[in-house]
C-alpha positions as CSV (number, residue, x, y, z in Angstrom):
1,X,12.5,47.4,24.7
2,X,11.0,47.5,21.2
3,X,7.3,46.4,20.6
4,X,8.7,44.8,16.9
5,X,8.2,41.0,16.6
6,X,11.3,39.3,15.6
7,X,11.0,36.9,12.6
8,X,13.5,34.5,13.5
9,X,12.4,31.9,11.0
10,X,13.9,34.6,8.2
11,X,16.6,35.0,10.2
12,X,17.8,30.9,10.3
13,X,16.4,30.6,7.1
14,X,19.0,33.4,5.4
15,X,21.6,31.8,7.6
16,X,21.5,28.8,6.4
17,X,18.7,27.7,3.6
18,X,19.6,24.6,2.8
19,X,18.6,23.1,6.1
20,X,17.4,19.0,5.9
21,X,14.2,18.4,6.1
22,X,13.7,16.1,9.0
23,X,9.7,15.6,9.2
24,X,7.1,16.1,6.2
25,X,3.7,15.6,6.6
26,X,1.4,16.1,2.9
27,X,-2.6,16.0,3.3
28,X,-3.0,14.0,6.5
29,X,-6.4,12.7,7.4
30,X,-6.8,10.9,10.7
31,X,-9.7,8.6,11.2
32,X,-12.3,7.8,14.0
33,X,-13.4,3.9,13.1
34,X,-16.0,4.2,15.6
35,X,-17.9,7.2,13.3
36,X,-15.7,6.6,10.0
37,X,-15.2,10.3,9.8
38,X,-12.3,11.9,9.5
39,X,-11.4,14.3,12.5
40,X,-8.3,15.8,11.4
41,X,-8.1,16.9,7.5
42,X,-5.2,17.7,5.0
43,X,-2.1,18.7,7.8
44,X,0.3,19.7,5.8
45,X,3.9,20.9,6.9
46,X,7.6,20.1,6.9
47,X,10.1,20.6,9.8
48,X,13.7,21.2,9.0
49,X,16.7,20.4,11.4
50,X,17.6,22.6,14.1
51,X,13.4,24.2,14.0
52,X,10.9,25.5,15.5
53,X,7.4,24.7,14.7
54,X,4.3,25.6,16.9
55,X,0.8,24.3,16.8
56,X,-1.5,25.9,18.4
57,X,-5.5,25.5,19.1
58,X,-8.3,24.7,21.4
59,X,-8.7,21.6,23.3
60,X,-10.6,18.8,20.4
61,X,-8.7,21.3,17.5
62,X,-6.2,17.5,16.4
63,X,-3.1,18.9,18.3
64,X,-2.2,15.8,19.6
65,X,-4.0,13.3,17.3
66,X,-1.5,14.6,15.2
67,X,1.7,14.2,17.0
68,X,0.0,10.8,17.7
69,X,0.1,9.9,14.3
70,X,4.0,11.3,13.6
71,X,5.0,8.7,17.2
72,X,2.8,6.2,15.2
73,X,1.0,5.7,18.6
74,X,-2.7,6.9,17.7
75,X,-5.7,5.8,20.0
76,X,-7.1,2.4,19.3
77,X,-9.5,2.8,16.4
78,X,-7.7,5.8,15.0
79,X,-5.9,5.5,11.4
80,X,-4.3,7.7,9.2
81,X,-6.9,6.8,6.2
82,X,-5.2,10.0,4.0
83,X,-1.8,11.5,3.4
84,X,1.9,10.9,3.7
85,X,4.3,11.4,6.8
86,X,7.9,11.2,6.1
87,X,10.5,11.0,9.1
88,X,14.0,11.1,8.3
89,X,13.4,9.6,5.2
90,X,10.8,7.2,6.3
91,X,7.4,6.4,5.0
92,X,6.2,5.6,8.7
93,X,2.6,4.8,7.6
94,X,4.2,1.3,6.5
95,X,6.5,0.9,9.8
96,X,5.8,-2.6,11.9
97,X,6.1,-2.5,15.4
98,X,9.6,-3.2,15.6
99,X,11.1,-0.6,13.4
100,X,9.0,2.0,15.0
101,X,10.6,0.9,18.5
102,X,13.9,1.2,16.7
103,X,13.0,5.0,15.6
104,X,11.0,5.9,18.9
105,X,13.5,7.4,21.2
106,X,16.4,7.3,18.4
107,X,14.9,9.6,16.4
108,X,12.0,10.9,18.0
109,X,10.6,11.5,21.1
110,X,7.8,13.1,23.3
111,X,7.0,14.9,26.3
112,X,3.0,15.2,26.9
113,X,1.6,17.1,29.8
114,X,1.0,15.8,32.6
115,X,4.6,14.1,33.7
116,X,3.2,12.3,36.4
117,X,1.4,9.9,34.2
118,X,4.6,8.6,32.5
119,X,6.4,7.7,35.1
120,X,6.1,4.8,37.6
121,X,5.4,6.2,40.8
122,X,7.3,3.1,42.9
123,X,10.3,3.5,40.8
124,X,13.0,5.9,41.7
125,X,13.1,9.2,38.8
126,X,16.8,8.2,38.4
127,X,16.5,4.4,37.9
128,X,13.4,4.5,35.3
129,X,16.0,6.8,33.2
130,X,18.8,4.5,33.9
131,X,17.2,1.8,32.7
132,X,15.9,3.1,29.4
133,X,20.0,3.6,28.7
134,X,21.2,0.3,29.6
135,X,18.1,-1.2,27.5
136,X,18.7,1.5,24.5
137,X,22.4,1.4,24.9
138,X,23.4,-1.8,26.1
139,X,25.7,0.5,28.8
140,X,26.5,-1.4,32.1
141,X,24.9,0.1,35.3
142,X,27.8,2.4,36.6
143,X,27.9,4.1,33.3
144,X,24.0,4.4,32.8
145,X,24.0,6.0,36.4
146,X,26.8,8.5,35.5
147,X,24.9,9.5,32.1
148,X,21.4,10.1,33.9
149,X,22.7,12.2,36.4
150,X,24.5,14.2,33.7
151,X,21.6,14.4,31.9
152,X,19.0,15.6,35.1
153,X,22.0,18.3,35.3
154,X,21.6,18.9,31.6
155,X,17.9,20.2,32.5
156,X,19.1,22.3,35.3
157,X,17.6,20.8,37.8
158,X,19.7,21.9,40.8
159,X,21.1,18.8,43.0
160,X,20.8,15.5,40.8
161,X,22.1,13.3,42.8
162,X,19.0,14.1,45.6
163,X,16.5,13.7,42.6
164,X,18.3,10.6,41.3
165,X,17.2,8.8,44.0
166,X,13.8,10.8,44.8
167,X,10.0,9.2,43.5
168,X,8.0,11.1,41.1
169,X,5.9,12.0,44.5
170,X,8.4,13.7,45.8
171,X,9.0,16.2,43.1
172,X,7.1,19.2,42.3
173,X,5.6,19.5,38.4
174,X,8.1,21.5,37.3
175,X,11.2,19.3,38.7
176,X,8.7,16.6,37.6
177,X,8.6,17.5,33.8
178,X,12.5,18.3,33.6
179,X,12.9,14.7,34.7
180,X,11.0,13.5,31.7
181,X,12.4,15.7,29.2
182,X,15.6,14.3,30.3
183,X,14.3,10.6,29.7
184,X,13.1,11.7,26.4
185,X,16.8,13.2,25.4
186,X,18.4,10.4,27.2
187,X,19.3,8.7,23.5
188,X,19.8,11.5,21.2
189,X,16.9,11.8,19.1
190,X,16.8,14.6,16.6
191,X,13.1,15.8,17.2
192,X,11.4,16.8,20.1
193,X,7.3,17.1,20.2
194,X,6.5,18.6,23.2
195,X,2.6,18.3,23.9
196,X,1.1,20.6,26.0
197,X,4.4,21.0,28.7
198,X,3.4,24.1,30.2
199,X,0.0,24.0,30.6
200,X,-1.5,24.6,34.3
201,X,2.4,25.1,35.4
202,X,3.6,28.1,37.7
203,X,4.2,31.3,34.8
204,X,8.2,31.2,36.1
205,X,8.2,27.6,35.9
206,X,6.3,27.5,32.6
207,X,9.4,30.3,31.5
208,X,12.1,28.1,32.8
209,X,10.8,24.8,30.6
210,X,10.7,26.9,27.2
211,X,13.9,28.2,28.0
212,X,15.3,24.9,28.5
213,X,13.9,23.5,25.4
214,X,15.1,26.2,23.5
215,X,18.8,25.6,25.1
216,X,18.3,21.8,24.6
217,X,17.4,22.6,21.0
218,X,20.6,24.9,20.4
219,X,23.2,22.5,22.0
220,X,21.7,19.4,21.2
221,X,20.7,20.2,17.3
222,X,17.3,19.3,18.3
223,X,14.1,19.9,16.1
224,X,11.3,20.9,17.6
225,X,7.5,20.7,17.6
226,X,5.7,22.8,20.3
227,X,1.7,22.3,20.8
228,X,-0.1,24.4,23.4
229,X,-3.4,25.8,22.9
230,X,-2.1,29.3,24.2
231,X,-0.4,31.4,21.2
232,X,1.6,33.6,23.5
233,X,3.4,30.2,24.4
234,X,4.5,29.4,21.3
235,X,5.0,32.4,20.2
236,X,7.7,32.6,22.4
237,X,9.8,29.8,21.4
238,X,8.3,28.9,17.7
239,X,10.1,29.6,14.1
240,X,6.6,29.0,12.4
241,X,3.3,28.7,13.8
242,X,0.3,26.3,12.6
243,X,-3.3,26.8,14.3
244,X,-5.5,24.4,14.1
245,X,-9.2,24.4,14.3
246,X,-12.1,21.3,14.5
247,X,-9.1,19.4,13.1
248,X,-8.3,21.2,10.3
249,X,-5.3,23.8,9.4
250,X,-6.8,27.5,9.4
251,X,-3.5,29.5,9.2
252,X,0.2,28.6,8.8
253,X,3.2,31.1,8.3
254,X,6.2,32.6,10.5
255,X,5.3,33.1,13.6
256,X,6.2,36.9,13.3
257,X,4.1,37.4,10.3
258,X,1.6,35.2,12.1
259,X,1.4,37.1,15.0
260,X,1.3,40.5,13.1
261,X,-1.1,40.1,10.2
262,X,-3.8,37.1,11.1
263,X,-5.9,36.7,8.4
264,X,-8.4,33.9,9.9
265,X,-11.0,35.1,12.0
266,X,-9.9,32.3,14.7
267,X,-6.0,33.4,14.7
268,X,-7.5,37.4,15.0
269,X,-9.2,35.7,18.4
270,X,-6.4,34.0,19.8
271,X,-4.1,37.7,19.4
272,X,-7.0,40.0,20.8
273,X,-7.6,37.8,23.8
274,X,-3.9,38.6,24.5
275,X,-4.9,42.1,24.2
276,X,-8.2,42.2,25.7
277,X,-7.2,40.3,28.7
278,X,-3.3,39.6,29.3
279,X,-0.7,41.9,30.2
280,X,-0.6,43.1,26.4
281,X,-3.5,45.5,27.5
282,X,-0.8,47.3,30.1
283,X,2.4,46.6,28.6
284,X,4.4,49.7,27.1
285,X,2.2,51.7,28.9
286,X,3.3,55.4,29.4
287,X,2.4,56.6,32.9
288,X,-0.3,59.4,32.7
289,X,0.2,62.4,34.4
290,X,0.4,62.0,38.1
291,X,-2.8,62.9,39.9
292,X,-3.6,63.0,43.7
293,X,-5.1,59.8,44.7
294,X,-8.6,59.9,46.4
295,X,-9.9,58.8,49.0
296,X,-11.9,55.6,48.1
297,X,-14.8,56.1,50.3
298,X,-16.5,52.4,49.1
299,X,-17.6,49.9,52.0
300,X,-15.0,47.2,53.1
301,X,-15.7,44.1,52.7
302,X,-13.2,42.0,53.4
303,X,-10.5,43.2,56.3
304,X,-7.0,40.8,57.3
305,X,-5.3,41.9,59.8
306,X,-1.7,39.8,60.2
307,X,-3.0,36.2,59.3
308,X,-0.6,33.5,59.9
309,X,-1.3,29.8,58.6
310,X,0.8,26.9,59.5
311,X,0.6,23.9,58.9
312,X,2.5,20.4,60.7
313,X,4.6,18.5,58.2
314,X,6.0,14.3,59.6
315,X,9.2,16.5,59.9
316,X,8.3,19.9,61.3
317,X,5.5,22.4,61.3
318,X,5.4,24.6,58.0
319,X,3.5,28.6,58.1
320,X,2.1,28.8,55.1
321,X,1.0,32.6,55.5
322,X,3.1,35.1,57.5
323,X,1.8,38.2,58.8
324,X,-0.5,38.8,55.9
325,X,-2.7,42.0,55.6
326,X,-5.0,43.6,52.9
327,X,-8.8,44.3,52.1
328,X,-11.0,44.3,49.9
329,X,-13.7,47.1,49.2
330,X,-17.0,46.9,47.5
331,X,-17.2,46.6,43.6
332,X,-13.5,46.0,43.6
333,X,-11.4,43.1,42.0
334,X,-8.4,42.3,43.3
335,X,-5.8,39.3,41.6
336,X,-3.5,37.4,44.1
337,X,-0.6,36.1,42.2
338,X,1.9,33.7,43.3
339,X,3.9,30.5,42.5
340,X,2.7,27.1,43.9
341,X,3.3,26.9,47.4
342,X,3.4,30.3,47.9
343,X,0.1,30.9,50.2
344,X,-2.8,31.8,47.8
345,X,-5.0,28.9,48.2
346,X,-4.4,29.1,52.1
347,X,-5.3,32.9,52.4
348,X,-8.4,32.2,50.2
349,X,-9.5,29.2,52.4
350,X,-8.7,31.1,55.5
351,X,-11.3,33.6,54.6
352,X,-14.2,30.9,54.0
353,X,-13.1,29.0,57.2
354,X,-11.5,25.7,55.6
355,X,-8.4,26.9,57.4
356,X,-7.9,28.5,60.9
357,X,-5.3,31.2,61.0
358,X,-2.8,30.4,63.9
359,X,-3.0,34.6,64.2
360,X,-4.8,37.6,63.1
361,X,-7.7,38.9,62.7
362,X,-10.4,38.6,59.2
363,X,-13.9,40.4,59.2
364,X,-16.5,39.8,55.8
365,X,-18.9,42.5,55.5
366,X,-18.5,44.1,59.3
367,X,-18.4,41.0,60.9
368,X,-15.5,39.2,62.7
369,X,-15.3,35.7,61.9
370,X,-11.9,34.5,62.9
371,X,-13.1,32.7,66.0
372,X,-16.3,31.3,64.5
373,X,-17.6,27.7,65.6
374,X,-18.7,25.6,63.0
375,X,-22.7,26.3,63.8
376,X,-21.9,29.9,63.0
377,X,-19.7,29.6,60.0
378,X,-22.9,27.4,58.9
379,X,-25.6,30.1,59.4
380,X,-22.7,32.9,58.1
381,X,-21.4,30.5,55.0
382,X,-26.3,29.8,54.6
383,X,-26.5,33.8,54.2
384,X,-24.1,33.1,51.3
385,X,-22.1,36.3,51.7
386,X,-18.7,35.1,50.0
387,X,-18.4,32.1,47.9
388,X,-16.2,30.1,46.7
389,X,-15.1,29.0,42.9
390,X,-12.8,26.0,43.2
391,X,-10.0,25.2,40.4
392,X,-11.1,21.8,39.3
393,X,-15.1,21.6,38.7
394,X,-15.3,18.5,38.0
395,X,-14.0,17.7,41.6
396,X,-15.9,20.3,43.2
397,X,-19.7,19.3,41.3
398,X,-21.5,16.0,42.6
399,X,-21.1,13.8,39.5
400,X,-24.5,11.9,40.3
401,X,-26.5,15.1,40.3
402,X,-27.8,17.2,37.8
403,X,-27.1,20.7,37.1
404,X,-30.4,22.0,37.8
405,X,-30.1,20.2,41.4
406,X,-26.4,21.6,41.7
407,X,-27.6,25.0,41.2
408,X,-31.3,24.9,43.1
409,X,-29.4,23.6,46.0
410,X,-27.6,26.2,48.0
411,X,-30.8,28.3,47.5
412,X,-32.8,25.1,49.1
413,X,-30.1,25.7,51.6
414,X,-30.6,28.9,52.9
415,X,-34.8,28.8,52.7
416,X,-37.2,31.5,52.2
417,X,-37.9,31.1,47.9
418,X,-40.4,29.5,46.4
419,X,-39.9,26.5,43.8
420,X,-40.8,29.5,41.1
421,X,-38.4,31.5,42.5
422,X,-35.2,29.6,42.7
423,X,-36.4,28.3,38.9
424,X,-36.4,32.1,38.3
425,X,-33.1,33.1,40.0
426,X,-31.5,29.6,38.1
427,X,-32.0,31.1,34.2
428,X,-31.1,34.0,35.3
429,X,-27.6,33.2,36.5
430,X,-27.5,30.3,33.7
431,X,-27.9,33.1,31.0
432,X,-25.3,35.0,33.0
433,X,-22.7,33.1,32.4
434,X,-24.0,32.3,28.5
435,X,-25.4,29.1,29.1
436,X,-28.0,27.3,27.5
437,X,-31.1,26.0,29.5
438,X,-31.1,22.6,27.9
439,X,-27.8,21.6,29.8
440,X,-30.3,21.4,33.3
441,X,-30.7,17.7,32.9
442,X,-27.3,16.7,32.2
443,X,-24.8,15.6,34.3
444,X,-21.2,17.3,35.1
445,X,-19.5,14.3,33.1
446,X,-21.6,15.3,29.9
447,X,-20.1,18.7,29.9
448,X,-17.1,20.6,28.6
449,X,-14.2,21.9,31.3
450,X,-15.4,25.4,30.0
451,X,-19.0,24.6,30.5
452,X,-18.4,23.1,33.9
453,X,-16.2,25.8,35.4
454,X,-19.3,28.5,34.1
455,X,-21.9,26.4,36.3
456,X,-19.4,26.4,39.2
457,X,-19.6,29.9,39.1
458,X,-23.2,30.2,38.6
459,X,-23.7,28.4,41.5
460,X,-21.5,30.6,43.5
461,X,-23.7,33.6,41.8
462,X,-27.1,31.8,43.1
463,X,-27.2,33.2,46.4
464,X,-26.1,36.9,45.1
465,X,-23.0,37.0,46.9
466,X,-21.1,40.1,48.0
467,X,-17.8,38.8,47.5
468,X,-16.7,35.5,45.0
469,X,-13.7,34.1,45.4
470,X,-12.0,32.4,42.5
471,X,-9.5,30.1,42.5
472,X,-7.4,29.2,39.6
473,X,-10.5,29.2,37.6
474,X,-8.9,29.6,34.3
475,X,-5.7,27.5,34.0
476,X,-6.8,24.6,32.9
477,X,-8.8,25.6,30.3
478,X,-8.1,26.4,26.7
479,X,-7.8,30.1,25.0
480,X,-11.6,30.0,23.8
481,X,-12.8,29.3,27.3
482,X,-10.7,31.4,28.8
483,X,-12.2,34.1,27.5
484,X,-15.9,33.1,28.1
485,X,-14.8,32.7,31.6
486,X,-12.7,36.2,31.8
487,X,-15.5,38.2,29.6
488,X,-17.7,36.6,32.6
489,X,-15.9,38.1,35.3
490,X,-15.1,41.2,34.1
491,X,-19.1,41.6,33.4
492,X,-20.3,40.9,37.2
493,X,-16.8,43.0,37.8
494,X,-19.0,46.4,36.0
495,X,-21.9,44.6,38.0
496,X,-20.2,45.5,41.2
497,X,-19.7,41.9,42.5
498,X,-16.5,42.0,44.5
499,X,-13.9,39.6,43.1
500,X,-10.6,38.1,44.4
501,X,-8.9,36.7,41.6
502,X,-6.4,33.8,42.6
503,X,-3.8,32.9,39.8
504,X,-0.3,32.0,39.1
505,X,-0.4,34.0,36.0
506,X,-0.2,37.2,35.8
507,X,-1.4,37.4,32.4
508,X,-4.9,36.1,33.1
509,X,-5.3,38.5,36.6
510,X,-4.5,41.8,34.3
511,X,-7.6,41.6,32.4
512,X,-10.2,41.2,35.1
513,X,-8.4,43.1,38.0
514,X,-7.7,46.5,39.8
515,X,-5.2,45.9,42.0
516,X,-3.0,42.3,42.7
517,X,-1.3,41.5,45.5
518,X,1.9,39.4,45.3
519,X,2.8,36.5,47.1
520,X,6.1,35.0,47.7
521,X,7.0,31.9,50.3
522,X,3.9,33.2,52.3
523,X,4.1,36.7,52.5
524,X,2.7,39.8,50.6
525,X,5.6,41.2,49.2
526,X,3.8,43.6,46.8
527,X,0.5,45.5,46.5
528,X,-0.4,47.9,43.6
529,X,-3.0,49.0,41.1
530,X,-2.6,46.3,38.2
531,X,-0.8,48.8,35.7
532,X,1.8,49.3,38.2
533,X,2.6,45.7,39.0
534,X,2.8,45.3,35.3
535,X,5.0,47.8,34.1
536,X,6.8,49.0,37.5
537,X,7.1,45.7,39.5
538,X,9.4,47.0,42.6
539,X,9.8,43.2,43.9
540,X,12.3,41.1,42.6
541,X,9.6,38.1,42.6
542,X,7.3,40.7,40.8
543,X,9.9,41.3,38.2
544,X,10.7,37.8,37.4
545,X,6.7,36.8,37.2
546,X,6.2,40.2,34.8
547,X,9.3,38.9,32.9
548,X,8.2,35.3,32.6
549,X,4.8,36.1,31.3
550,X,4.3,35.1,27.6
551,X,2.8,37.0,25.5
552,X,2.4,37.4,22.0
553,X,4.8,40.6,21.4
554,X,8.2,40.9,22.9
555,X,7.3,44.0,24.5
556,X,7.9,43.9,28.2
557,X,9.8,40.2,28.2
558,X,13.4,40.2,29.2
559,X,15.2,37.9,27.7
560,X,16.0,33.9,29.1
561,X,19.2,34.9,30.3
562,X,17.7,37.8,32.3
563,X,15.3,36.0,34.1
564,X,18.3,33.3,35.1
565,X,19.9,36.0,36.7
566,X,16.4,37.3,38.6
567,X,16.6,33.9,39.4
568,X,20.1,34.1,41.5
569,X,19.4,37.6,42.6
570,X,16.4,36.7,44.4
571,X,17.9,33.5,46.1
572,X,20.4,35.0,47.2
573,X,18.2,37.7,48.4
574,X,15.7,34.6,49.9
């Protein structure tokens, strides 16, 4: 497969370039009356019917202010105080409430990021779409049935009539954001913004919403305006790229030329962390010559032996983990990769004792711990051998303490320092992870998702662990802190801390890893050196995640209708 980036907003543009102009926004500056300053300065571009347009930038870059002000639903105190924005030939700056719930819908639409949040959680899926068409439409109840469960087939979600009459509960966040994207085509608008719809989502499922969006956009003549604060995303899907930064414009072009000759040092950022730490690093690859492998002769510290997890569901009782075996050596970093649901969490868990395996066998460091009591998984989990990184921070840190007594206390915990001591050991791992000392006195709430999840690792880095165990700690953060985070990891990685790396992308686990492990439904169905998973997946699951992956070349994708028939192959095979 070529490396070469295809330019397809040439392509459409030689095609046909007399396209309609559908949205035009000239100079917009948005407002915060609380401050009076403006926080996003001079946008400036035009969507045409039937494209693509990305945006793309860190979390607080105007992303979404600015698709707030095109819905003409900006945050209370927010105003467009600069500028022009033209949809469909109307000046929507001087819009009254009624005509914009005329065009809302119609015209345009939204899907944000987290599904769950638009839609009522005691309503059926199927009704709350129903009722948007017989209130839109003015259909009769029969027919609005008929057309919504057309439409939840229209975004290939695979038995409508079961999620027709499911609650948003019920359904995962995949399922969850096809429903909505099928409320917000439910009345045929002409452009799409779709906010963020990937983010923290399985890589396959993440794959399966930008190809549907992209099939939407080709049978339904839909416009298109994709924001995500990772460029591989959009550089997947997107005719022309913006990239946005503190709220103002720092680069706009194709996305091909984009993507091949940055000129802002921000865009050069957002490409090289693609090819410092994603599967860009490995990708086209050729395989060196073939050498006999050596012994590693480095310590074990982590041994599974045939761990099996269940868990009792109201209906039946679910294993989680089936027969799963692997290790861990000294200095090593190994990813675990897998879809949600698929055992990851539950291994990890199982090795810090939040879960008891139904079978098998785990030792940490030479010791057996699988039939530990809870007053010796105290004094082991006090010695602070293994720790533990959760996914969400915020969840994980006591909100009412400060940082300095977050950190100082598992060191309080297991005795034996002095008050100068633990002080001592605190800067130390503060400056680790490149943090400043001034943050000390604040509280959790008073810091950024990037700061946060670097003192949740610091504090698993207090007690000098042999082994830390990560879990998700990237996905939801944005591509600036992602890197802080993987440059991080990769540094106590040269430090000889052994890490276990626990993702659903792929992409992230290739920068910071030697070796992944693959799971699928609760088994290890693939273990290999991290080149190997990469560019000679011999799975079908491992194929499809390796195919999903974005990145920010097209070398090593396979194509939408590829992965579709991975897909059926390995259900079939299931």
């Amino acid at each position: 497969m070529t490396a070469e980036i295809i330019d397809r907003s040439q392509i459409k543009a030689a095609i046909n370039p007399e396209r309609d102009t559908v949205l035009l926004l000239d100079g917009v500056n948005i407002r915060n009356g609380m401050t009076g300053e403006d926080v996003v300065r001079g946008i400036s571009f035009r969507l045409r019917k039937g494209q693509v347009v990305g945006i793309v930038g860190e979390s607080g870059s105007g992303k979404t202010l600015t698709c707030r002000s095109i819905l003409g639903i900006l945050p209370q105190l927010f105003t467009v105080s600069k500028g022009s924005i033209s949809l469909l030939g109307h000046d929507v700056l001087v819009l009254d409430q009624k005509q914009w719930t005329q065009l809302r819908g119609t015209s345009i639409t939204a899907v944000f990021q987290d599904p769950g949040s638009y839609l009522n959680p005691s309503i059926k899926v199927g009704a709350q779409i129903a009722e948007v068409l017989r209130t839109k439409r003015g259909v009769s109840r029969h027919e609005a049935e008929q057309q919504t469960l057309r439409l939840l087939e229209d975004v290939r979600l695979r038995d409508p009539e079961l999620v027709y009459g499911q609650y948003p509960f019920e359904l995962s966040g995949g399922m969850l954001q096809r429903v909505l994207i099928a409320a917000a085509i439910s009345l045929g608008p002409q452009i799409l913004i779709a906010d963020e719809v990937t983010t923290a989502l399985d890589v396959t499922v993440q794959a399966e919403i930008l190809d549907l969006l992209v099939d939407l956009k080709e049978r339904h003549g839909l416009s298109l305006i994709v924001v995500s604060h990772d460029l591989a995303v959009v550089a997947q899907v997107c005719d022309e790229v913006l990239v946005l930064r503190d709220g103002e414009v720092v680069e706009k072009g194709s996305t091909a030329e984009v993507l091949r000759r940055p000129k802002h040092e921000y865009t050069r950022l957002l490409v090289g962390e693609h090819q410092l730490y994603g599967l860009e690093r490995f990708l086209g690859a050729k395989p060196t010559t073939a050498k006999p492998k050596l012994v590693d002769s480095r310590p074990v510290l982590i041994r599974a032996e045939g761990i099996c997890v269940s868990y009792d569901t109201k209906r039946s009782r679910r294993q989680a983990l089936r027969d799963a075996t692997f290790s861990l050596r000294e200095g090593e970093s190994v990813g675990v990769i897998g879809e949600t649901g698929s055992g990851k969490s539950t291994l990890a868990r199982a090795l810090i004792g939040l879960v008891a395996p139904s079978k098998g066998q785990i030792s940490i460091a030479g010791e057996e711990i699988t039939g530990f009591n809870a007053a010796r998984w105290r004094d082991f989990r006090r010695r602070g051998i293994i720790q533990y990184v959760f996914q969400d921070p915020l969840r994980s840190l006591d909100p009412e303490v400060t940082i300095a007594e977050t950190l100082a206390e598992p060191l309080q915990l297991r005795g034996g320092l002095s008050r100068t001591e633990i002080q001592e050991r605190i800067a130390f791992r503060l400056e680790q992870v490149r943090l400043k000392p001034d943050l000390l006195d604040r509280f959790p709430g008073e810091l950024s998702g990037g700061q946060r999840q670097r003192i949740a690792v610091a504090r698993a880095l207090v007690t000098e662990p042999k082994v830390l165990i990560l879990d998700e700690p990237v996905s939801a953060l944005d591509s600036a802190n992602r890197v802080q985070v993987l440059e991080i990891l990769n540094s106590l990685r040269a430090s000889g801390t052994s890490l276990m790396f626990i993702s659903h992308d792929l992409g992230s686990v290739a920068g910071v890893t030697d070796r992944v492990i693959v799971l699928y439904r609760g088994s290890i169905v693939e273990s290999a050196a991290t080149d190997d998973v990469v560019n000679r997946p011999s799975h079908l699951y491992t194929r499809l995640l390796v195919g999903s992956a974005p990145t920010v070349t097209s070398t090593g994708l396979i194509d939408r209708h590829s992965r579709q028939e991975l897909r059926e192959e390995l259900e079939a095979a299931s």
